[in-house]
C-alpha positions as CSV (number, residue, x, y, z in Angstrom):
1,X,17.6,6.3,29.5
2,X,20.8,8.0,28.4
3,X,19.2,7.3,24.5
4,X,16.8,9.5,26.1
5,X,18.1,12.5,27.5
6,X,20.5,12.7,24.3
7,X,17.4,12.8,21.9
8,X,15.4,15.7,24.2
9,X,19.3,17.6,24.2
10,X,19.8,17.0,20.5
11,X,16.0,17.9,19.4
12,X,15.5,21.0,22.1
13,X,13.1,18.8,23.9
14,X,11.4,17.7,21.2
15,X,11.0,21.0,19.4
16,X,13.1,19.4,16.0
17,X,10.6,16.8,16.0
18,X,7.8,19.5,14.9
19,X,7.3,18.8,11.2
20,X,7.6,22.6,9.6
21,X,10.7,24.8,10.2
22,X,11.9,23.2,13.7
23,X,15.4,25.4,13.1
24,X,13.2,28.5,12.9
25,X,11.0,27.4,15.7
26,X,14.0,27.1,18.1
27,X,16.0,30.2,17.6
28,X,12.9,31.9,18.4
29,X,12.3,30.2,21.5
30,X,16.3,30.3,22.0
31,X,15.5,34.5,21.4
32,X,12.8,34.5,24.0
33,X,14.3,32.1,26.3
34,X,17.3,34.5,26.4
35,X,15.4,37.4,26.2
36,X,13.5,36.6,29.8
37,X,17.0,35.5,31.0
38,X,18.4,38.6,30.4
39,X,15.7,41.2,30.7
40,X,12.8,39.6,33.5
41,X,15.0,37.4,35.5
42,X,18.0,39.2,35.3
43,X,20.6,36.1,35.6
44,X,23.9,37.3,35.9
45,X,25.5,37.3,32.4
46,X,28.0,34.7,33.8
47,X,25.8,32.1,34.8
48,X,23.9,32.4,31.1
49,X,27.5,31.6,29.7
50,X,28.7,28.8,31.9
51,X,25.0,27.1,30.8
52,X,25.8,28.5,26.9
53,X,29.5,26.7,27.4
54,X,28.1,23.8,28.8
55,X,25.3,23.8,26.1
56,X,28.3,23.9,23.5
57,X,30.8,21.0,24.4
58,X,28.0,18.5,25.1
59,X,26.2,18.9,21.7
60,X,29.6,18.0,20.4
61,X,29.1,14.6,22.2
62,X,25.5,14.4,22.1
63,X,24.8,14.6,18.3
64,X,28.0,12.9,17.5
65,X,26.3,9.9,19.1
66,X,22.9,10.9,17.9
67,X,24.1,10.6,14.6
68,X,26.3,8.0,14.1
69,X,24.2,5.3,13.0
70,X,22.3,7.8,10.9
71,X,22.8,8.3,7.2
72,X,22.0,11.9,7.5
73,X,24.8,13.3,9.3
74,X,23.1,16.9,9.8
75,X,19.1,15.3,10.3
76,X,17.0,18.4,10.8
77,X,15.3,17.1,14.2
78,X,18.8,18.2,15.3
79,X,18.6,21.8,16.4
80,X,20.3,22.3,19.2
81,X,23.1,23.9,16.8
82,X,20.6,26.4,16.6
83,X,20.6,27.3,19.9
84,X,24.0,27.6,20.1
85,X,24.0,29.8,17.0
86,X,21.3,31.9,18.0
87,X,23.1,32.5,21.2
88,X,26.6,34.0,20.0
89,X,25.1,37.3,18.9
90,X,22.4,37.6,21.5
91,X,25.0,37.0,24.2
92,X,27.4,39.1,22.6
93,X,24.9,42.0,22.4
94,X,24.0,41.7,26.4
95,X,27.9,41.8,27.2
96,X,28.6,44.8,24.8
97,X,25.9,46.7,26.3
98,X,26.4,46.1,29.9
99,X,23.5,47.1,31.9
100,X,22.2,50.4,30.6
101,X,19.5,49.7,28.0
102,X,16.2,49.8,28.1
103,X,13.9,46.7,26.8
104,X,12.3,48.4,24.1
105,X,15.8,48.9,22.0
106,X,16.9,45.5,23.3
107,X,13.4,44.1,21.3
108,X,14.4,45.6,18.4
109,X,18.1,44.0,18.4
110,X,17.2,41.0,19.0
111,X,14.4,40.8,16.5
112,X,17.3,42.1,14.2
113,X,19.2,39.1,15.3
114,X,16.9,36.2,15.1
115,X,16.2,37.6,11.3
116,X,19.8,37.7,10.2
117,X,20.8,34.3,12.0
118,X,17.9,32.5,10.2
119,X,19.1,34.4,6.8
120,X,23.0,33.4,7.3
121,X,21.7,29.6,8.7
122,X,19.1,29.0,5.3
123,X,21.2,30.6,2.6
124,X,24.8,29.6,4.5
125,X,27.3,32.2,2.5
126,X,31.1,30.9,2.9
127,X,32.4,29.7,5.1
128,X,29.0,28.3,6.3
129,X,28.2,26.4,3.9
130,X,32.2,25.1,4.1
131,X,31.5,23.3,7.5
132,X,28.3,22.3,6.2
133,X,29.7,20.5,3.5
134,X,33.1,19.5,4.2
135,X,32.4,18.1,7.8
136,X,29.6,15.3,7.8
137,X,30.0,14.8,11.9
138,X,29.3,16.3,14.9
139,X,31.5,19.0,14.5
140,X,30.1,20.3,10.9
141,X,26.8,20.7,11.9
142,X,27.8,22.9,15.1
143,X,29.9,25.0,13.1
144,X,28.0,26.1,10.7
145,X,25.9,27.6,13.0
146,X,28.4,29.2,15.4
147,X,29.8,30.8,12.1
148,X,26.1,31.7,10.6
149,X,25.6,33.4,14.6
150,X,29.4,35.5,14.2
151,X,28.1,37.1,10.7
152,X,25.3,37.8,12.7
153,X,27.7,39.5,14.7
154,X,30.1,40.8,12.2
155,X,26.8,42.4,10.3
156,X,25.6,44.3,13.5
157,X,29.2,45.8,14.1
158,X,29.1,46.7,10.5
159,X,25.7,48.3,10.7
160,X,26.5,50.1,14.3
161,X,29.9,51.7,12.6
162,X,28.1,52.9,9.2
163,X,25.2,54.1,11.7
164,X,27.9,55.9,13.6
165,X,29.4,57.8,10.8
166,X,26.3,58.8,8.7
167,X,23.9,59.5,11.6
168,X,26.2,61.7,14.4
């Protein structure tokens, strides 16, 4: 039973088990899933981040014991990282623009978002590609994707500031 439960956590209920691009599959549905959290049934940003929190320290657990009689230590039915990835910059977006935006611009950023935290997850520019490599456990394959989701982040504040100062 618990064998159970950890491979529906780990796989995203089943969505890493599709057979083409399950990390791209679930970020989307991570964006949308967000997206109707935030913007139809307006949770309260807190409760998204306890779930997001409690999301994060049981994937450590859960694909540590996924994995550990596995040869391959980052197996791509295991895309729960993605989630958490996907989720960094999307939360961080809601919390940086409080409650005045309208949907329209909030489309927009997060289609910007699910495109650059794809790009940073494939190609995995340092330090990515450092936790993808140097940690074959539990931990490495998280990271890498919490990393890939803050240059998401750093890359929007980037973009926002050279916006700012060419456009005012």
């Amino acid at each position: 039973m618990i064998k159970n439960i950890n491979f529906l956590f780990v796989t995203f209920f089943g969505i890493g088990t599709i057979r083409y691009a399950p990390g791209t599959i679930t970020s989307l549905i991570t964006t949308i899933l967000l997206f109707s959290s935030f913007h139809i049934l307006n949770l309260p940003k807190t409760a998204v981040l306890i779930i997001l929190i409690a999301i994060f320290l049981y994937s450590f657990l859960a694909v540590a014991n996924y994995i550990k009689e596995d040869s391959d230590k980052d197996p791509k039915e295991v895309v729960i990282d993605e989630v958490i990835g996907q989720s960094i910059p999307i939360y961080l977006y809601e919390i940086a623009h409080g409650t005045s935006k309208n949907s329209k611009e909030a489309i927009l950023f997060y289609i910007y978002i699910f495109v650059l935290f794809r790009f940073f997850d494939i190609k995995k520019p340092f330090p990515v590609s450092f936790f993808d490599k140097k940690f074959k456990n539990s931990f490495g394959v998280i990271m890498d994707d919490v990393v890939a989701g803050l240059y998401v982040v750093l890359t929007l504040i980037i973009f926002m500031i050279i916006k700012s100062k060419l456009f005012t």
